[in-house]
NUVOTI-320019 format. One record per residue: residue in three letters; z, x, y of N, C-alpha, C in turn. Coordinates in steps of 0.1 Angstrom, whole numbers. Example, Ala and Ser with C-alpha at 12.3 -4.5 7.8 and 13.67 -1.06 7.14 Angstrom:
% NUVOTI-320019
+-----+-------+-------+-------+-------+-------+-------+-------+-------+-------+
|  aa |   nzz |   nxx |   nyy |  cazz |  caxx |  cayy |   czz |   cxx |   cyy |
+-----+-------+-------+-------+-------+-------+-------+-------+-------+-------+
| ala |    78 |   132 |   -57 |    78 |   123 |   -45 |    78 |   132 |   -33 |
| ser |    71 |   128 |   -22 |    71 |   137 |   -11 |    79 |   129 |     0 |
+-----+-------+-------+-------+-------+-------+-------+-------+-------+-------+
***
This chain:
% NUVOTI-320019
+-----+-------+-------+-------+-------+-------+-------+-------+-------+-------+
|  aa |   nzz |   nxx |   nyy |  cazz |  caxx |  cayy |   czz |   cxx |   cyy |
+-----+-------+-------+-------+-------+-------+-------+-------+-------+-------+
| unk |  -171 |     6 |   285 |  -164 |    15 |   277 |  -170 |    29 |   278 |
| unk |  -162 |    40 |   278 |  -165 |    53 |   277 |  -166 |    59 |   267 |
| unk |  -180 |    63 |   259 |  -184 |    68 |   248 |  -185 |    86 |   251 |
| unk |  -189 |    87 |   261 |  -197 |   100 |   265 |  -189 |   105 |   278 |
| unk |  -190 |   120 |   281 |  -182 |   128 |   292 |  -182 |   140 |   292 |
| unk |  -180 |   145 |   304 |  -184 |   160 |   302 |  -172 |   164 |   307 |
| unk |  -164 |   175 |   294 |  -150 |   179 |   299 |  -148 |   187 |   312 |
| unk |  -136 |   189 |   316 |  -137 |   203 |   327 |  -139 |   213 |   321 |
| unk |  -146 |   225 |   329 |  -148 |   237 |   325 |  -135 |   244 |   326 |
| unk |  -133 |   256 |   315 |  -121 |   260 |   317 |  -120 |   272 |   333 |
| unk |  -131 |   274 |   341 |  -133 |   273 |   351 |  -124 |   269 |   360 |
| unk |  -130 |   256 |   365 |  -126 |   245 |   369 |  -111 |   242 |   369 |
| unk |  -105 |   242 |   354 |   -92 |   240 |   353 |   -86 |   250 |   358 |
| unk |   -83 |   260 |   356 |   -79 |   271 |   363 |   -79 |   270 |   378 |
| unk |   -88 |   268 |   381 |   -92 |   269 |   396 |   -86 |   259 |   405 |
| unk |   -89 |   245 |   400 |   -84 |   233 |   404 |   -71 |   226 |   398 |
| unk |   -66 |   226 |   389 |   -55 |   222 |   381 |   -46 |   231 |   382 |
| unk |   -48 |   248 |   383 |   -40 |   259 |   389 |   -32 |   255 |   370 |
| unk |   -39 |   256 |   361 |   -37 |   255 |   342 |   -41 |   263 |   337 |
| unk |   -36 |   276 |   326 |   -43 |   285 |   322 |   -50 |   275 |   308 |
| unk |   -64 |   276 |   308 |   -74 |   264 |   301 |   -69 |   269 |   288 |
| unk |   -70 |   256 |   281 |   -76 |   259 |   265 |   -81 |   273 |   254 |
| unk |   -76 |   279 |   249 |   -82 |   290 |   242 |   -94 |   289 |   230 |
| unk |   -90 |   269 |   229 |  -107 |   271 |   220 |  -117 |   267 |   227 |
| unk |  -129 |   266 |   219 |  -142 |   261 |   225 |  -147 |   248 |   223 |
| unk |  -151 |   243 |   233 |  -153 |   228 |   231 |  -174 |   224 |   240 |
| unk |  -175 |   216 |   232 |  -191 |   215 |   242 |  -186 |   213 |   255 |
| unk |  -207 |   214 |   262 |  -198 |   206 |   273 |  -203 |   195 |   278 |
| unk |  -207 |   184 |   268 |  -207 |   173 |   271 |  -202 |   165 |   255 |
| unk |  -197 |   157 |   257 |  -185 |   151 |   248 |  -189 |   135 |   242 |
| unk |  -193 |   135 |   232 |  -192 |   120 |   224 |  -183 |   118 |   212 |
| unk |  -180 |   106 |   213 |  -174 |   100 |   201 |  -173 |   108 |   187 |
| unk |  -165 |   108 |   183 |  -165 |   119 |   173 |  -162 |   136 |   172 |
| unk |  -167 |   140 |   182 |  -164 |   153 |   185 |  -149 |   160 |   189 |
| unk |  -152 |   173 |   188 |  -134 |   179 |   197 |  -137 |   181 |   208 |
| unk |  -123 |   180 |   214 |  -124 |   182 |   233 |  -109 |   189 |   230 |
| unk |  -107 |   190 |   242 |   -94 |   192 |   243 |   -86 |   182 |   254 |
| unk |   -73 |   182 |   252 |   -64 |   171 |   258 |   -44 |   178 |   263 |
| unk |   -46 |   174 |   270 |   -30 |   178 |   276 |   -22 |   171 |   267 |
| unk |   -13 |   175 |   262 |     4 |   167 |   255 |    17 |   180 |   260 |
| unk |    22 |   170 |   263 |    34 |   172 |   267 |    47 |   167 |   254 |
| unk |    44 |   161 |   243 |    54 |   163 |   234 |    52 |   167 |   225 |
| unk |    62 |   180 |   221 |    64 |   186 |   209 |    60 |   175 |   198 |
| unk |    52 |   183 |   187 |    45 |   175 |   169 |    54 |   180 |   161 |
| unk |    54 |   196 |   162 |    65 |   193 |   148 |    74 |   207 |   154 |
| unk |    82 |   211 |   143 |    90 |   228 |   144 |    85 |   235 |   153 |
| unk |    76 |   240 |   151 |    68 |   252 |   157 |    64 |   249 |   169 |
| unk |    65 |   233 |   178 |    59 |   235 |   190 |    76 |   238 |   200 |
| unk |    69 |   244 |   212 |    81 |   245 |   219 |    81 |   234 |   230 |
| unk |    90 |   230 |   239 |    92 |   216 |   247 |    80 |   225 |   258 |
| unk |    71 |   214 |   265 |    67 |   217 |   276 |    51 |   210 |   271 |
| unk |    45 |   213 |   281 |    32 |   206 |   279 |    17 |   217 |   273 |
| unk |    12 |   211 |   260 |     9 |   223 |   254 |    -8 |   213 |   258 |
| unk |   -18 |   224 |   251 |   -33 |   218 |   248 |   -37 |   217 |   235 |
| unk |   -41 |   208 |   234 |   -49 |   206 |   219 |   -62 |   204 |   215 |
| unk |   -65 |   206 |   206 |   -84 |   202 |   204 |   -80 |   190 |   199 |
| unk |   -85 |   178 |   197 |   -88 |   166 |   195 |  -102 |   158 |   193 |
| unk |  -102 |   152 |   184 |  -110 |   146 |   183 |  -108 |   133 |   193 |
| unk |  -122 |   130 |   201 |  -123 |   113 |   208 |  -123 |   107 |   198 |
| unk |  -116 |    96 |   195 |  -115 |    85 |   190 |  -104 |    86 |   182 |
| unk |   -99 |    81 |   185 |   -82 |    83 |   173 |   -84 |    73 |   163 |
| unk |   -75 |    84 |   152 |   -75 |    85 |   140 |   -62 |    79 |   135 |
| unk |   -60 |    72 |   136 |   -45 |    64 |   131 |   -38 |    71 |   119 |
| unk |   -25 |    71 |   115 |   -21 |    82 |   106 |   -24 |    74 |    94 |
| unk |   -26 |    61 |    91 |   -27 |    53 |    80 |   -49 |    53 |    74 |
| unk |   -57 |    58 |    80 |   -63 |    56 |    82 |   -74 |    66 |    73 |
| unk |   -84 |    58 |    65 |   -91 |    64 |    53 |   -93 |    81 |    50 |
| unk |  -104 |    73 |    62 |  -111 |    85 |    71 |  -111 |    88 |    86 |
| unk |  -117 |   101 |    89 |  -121 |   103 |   101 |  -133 |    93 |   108 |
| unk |  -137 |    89 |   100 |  -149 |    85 |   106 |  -146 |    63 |   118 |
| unk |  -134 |    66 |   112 |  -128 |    53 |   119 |  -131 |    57 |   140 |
| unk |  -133 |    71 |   140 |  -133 |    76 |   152 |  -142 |    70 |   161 |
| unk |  -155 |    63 |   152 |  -165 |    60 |   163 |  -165 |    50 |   170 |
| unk |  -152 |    41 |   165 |  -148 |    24 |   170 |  -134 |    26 |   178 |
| unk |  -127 |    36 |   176 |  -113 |    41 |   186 |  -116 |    47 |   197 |
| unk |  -125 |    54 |   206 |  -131 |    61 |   215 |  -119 |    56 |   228 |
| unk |  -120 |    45 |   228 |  -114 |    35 |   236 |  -103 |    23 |   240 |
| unk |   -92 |    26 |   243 |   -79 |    11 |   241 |   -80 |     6 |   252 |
| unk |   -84 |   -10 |   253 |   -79 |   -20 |   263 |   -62 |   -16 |   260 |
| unk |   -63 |   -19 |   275 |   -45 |   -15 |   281 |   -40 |   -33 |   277 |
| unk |   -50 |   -41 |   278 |   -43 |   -56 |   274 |   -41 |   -59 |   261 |
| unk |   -45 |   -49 |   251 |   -44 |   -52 |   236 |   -35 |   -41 |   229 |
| unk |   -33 |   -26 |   239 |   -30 |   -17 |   229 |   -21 |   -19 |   221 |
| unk |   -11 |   -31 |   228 |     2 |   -26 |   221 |     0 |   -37 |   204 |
| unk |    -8 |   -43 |   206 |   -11 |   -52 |   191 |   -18 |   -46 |   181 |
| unk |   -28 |   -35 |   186 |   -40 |   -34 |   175 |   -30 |   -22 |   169 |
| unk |   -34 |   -25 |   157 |   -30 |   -18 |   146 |   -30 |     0 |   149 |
| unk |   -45 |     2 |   156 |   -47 |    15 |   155 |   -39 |    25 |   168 |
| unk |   -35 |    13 |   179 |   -32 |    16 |   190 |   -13 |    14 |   189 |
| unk |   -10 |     3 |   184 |     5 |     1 |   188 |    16 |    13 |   184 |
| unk |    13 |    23 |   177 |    25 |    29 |   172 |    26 |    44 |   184 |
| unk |    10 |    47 |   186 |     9 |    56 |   197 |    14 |    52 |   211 |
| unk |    11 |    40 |   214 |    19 |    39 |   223 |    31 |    29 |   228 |
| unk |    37 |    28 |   213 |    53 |    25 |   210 |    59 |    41 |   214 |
| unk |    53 |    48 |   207 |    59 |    61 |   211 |    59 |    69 |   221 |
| unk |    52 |    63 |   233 |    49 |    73 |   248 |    42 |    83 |   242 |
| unk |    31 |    85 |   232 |    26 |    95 |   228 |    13 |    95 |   241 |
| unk |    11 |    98 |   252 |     1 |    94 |   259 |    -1 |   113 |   264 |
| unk |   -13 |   118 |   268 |   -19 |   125 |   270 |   -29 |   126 |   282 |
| unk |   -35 |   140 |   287 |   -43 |   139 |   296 |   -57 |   146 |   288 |
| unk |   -69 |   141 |   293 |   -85 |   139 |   294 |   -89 |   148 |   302 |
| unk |   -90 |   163 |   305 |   -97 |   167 |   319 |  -110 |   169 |   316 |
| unk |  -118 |   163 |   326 |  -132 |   159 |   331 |  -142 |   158 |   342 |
| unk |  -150 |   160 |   340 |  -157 |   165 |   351 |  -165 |   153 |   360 |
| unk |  -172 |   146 |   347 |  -177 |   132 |   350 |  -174 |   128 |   336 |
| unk |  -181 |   110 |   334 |  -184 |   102 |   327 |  -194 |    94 |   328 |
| unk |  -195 |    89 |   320 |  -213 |    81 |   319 |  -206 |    64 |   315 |
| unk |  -218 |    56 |   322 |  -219 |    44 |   319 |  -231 |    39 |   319 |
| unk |  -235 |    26 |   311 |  -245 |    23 |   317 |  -251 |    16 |   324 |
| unk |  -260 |    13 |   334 |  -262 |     7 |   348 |  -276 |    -4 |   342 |
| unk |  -274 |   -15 |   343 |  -284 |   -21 |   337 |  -292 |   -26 |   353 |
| unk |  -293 |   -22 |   368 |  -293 |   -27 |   381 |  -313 |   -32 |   382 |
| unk |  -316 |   -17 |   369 |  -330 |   -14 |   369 |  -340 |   -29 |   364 |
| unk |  -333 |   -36 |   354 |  -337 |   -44 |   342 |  -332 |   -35 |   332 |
| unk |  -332 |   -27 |   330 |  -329 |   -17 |   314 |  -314 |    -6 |   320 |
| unk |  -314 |    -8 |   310 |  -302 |     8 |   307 |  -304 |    17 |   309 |
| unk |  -296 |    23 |   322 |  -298 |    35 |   328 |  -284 |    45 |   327 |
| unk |  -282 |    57 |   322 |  -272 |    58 |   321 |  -267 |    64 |   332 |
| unk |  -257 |    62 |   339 |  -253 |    71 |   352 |  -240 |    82 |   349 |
| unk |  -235 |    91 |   362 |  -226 |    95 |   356 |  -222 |    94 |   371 |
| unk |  -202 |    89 |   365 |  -195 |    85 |   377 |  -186 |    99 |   375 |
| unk |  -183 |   105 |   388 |  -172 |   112 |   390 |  -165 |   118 |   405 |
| unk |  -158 |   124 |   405 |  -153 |   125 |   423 |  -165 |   133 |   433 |
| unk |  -165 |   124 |   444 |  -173 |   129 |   453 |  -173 |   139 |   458 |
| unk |  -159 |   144 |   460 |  -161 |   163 |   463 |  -163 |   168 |   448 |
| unk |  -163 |   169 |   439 |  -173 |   176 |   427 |  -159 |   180 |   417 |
| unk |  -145 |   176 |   417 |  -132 |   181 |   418 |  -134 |   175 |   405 |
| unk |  -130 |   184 |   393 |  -123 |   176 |   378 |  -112 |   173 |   379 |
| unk |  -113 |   160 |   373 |  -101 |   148 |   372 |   -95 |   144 |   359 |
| unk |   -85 |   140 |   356 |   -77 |   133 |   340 |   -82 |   120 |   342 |
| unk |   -81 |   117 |   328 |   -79 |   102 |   325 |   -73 |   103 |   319 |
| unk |   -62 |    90 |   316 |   -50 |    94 |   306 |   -54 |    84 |   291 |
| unk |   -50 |    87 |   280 |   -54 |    86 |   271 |   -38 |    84 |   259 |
| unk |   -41 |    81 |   248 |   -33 |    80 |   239 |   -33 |    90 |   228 |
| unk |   -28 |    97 |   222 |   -27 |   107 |   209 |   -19 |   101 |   195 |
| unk |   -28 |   104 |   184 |   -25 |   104 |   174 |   -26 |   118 |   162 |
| unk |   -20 |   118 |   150 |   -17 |   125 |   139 |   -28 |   119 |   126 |
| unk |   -37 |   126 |   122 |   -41 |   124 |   110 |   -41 |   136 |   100 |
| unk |   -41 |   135 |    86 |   -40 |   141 |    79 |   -44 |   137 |    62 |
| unk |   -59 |   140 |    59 |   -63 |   136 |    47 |   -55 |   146 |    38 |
| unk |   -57 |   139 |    24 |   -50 |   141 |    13 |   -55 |   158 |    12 |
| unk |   -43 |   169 |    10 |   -48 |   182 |    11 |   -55 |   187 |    19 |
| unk |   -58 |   181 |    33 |   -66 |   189 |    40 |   -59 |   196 |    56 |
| unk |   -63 |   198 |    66 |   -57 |   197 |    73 |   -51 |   187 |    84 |
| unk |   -45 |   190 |    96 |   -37 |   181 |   103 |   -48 |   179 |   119 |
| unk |   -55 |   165 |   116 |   -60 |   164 |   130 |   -59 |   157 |   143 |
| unk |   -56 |   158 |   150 |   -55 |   154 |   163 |   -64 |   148 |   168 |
| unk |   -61 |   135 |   170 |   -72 |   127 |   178 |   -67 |   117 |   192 |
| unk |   -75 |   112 |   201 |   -72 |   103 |   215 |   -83 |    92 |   216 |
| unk |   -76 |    80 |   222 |   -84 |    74 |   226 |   -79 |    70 |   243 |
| unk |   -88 |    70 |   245 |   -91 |    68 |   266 |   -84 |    53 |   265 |
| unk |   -76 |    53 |   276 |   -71 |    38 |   278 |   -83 |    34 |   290 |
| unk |   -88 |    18 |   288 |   -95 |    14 |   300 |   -90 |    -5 |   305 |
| unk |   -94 |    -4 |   314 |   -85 |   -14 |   324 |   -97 |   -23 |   326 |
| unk |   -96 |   -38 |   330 |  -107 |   -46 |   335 |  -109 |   -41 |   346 |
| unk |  -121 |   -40 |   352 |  -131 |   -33 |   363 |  -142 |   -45 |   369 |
| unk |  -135 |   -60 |   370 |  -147 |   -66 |   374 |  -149 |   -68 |   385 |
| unk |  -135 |   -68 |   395 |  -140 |   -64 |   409 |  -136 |   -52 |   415 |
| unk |  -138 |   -41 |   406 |  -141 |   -28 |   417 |  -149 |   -25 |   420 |
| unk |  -155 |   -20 |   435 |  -163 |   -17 |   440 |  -179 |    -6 |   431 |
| unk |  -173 |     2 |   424 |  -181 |    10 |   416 |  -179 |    10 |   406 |
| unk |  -173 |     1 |   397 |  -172 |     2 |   384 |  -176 |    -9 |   378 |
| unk |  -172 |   -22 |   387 |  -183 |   -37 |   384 |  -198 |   -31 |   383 |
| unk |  -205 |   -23 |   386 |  -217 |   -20 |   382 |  -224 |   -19 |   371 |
| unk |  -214 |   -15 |   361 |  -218 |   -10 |   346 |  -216 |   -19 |   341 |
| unk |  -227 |   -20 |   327 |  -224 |   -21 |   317 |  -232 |   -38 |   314 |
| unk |  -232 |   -44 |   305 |  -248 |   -53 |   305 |  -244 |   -63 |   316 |
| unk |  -254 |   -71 |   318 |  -247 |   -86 |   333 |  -242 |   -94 |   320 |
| unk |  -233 |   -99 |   328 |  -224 |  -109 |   317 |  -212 |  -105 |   310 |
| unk |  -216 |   -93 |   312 |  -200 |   -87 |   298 |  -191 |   -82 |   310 |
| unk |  -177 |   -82 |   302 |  -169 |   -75 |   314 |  -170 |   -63 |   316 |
| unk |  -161 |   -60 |   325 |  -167 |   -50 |   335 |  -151 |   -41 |   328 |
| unk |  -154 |   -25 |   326 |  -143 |   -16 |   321 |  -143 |    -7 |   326 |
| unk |  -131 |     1 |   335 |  -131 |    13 |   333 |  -118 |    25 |   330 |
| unk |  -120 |    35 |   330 |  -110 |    46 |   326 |   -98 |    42 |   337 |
| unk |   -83 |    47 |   327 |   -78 |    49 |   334 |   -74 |    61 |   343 |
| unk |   -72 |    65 |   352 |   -75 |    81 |   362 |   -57 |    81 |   367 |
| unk |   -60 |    97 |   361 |   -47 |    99 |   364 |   -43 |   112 |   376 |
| unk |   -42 |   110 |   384 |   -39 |   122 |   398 |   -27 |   133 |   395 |
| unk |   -31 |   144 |   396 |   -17 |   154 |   396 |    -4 |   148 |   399 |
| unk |    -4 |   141 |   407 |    10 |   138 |   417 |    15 |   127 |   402 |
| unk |    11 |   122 |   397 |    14 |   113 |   382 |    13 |   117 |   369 |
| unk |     7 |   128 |   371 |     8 |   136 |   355 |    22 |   138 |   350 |
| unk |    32 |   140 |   358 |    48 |   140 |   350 |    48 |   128 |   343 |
| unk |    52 |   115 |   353 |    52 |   102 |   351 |    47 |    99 |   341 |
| unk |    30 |   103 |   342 |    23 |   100 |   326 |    28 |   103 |   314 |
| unk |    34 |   115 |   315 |    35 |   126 |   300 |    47 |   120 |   296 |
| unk |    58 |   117 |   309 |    65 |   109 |   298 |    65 |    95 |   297 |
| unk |    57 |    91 |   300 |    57 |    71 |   297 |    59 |    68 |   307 |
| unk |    67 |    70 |   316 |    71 |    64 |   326 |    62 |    53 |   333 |
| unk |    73 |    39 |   330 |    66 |    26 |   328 |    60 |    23 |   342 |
| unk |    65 |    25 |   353 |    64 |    24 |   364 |    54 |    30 |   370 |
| unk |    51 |    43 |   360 |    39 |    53 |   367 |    24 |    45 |   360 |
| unk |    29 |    42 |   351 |    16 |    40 |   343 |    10 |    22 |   346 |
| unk |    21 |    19 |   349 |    13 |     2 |   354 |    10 |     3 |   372 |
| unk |     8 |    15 |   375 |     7 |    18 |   394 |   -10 |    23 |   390 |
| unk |   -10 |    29 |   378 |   -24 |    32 |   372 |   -35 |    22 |   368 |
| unk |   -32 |     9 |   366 |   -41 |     6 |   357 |   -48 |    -6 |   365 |
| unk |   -55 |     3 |   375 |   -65 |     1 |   387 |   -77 |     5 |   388 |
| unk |   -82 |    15 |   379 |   -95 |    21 |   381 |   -91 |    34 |   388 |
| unk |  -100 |    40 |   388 |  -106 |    50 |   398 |  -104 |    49 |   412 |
| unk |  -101 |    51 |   421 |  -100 |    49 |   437 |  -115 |    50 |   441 |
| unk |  -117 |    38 |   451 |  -134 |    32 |   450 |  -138 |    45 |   466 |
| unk |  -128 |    50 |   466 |  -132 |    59 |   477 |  -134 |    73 |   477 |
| unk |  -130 |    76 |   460 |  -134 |    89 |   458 |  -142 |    92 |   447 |
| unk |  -145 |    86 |   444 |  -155 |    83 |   432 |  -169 |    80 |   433 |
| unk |  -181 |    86 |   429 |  -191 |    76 |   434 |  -200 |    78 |   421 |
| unk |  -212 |    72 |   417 |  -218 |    71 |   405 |  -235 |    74 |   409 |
| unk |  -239 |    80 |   397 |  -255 |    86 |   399 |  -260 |    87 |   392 |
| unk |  -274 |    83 |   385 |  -284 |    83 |   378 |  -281 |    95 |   370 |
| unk |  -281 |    96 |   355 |  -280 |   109 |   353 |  -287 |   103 |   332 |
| unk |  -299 |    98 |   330 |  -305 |    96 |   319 |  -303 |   107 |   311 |
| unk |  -302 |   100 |   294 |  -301 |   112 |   288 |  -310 |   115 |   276 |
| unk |  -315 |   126 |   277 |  -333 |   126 |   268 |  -328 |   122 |   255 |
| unk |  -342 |   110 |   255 |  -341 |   104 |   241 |  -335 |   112 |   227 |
| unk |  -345 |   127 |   231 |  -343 |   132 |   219 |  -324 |   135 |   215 |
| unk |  -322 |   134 |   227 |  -303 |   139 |   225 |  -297 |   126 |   219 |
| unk |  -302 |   115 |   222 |  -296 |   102 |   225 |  -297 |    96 |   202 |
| unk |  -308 |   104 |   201 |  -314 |   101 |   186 |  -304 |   108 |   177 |
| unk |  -305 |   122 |   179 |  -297 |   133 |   176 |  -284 |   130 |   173 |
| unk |  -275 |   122 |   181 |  -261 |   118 |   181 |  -263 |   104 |   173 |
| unk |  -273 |    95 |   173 |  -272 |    80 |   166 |  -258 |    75 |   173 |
| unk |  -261 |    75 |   184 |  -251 |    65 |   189 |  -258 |    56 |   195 |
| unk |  -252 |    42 |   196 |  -255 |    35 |   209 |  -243 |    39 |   219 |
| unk |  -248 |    46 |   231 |  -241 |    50 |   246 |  -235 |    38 |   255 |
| unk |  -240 |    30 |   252 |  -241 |    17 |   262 |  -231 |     6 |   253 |
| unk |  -230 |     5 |   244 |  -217 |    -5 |   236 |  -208 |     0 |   230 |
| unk |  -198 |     0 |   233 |  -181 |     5 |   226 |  -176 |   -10 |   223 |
| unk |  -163 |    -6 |   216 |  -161 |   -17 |   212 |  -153 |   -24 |   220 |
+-----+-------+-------+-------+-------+-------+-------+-------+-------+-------+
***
């Protein structure tokens, strides 16, 4: 499961996506909890116009029914085999509410050592990529309106670079990756596009590398990096 990531630079997107980026500011490495930004292609309310806008978002969706924000730390991520049942997932994607992730890499962790190593997997020419994800609406009593996603991920137990991660014994997960030439397809549901997706990463352009992350960061956040739910 993918806890951690480092968005594209608004750089990057420009350059490679040919997308004028984001106008807010977002880190540039991304956990659970935090805002990033995310592609949507469907109008929220009056004020948006049809076409595909950006949003800040929080990772982990926030279900519209849901207390608090803090539900974010356990949503980071939808099995594509459960979404359409779990409570927090079925209504987002009852509704083709699905979204794009642009990223540079991701992290997992490599247990190959004996111990947890965290690596970071991303395209071999150095190119930021989507993953496509799900979008939700929250909104506490009197406060404002926030936007949240969780990353859809696929079983990964025999792909070539993605069976690597994650403890021996447990299944094997990864992101789903979404290529320009399917970003239409994606934004709007399109059922056909999105079950041609839920493959992994292409084991030929992707490759993965040691990339540990200092304790002191690892404390700082109180996450565990290495277990999602």
């Amino acid at each position: 499961m993918c806890v951690n990531y480092r968005p594209a630079t608004r750089e990057s997107i420009r350059v490679h996506f040919d997308l004028e980026p984001p106008a807010f500011d977002y880190a540039p490495e991304i956990f659970a909890g935090q805002a990033a930004p995310v592609f949507l292609s469907t109008p929220i309310d009056e004020e948006d116009v049809a076409g595909w806008v950006w949003r800040e978002a929080m990772f982990g969706l926030v279900p519209h029914w849901a207390k608090s924000a803090a539900v974010a730390k356990q949503t980071y991520n939808a099995r594509t085999e459960t979404v359409t049942e779990k409570p927090s997932f079925r209504t987002p994607w009852r509704r083709r509410q699905f979204c794009l992730v642009p990223m540079q890499s991701f992290f997992e962790p490599n247990y190959e050592s004996g111990r947890a190593v965290r690596w970071s997997i991303g395209r071999a020419d150095a190119r930021p990529f989507t993953a496509g994800a799900i979008w939700d609406i929250w909104q506490a009593p009197g406060g404002p309106r926030l936007h949240s996603f969780s990353m859809l991920t696929v079983n990964a137990d025999a792909h070539p670079l993605m069976a690597r991660f994650h403890k021996p014994g447990d299944e094997k997960r990864s992101l789903v990756i979404v290529p320009p030439a399917a970003w239409d397809g994606w934004m709007r549901g399109d059922a056909t596009v999105t079950d041609e997706l839920l493959s992994g990463p292409p084991s030929d352009e992707f490759r993965g590398a040691p990339a540990p992350l200092p304790k002191a960061g690892a404390a700082a956040r109180n996450l565990d990096l290495f277990d999602g739910p």
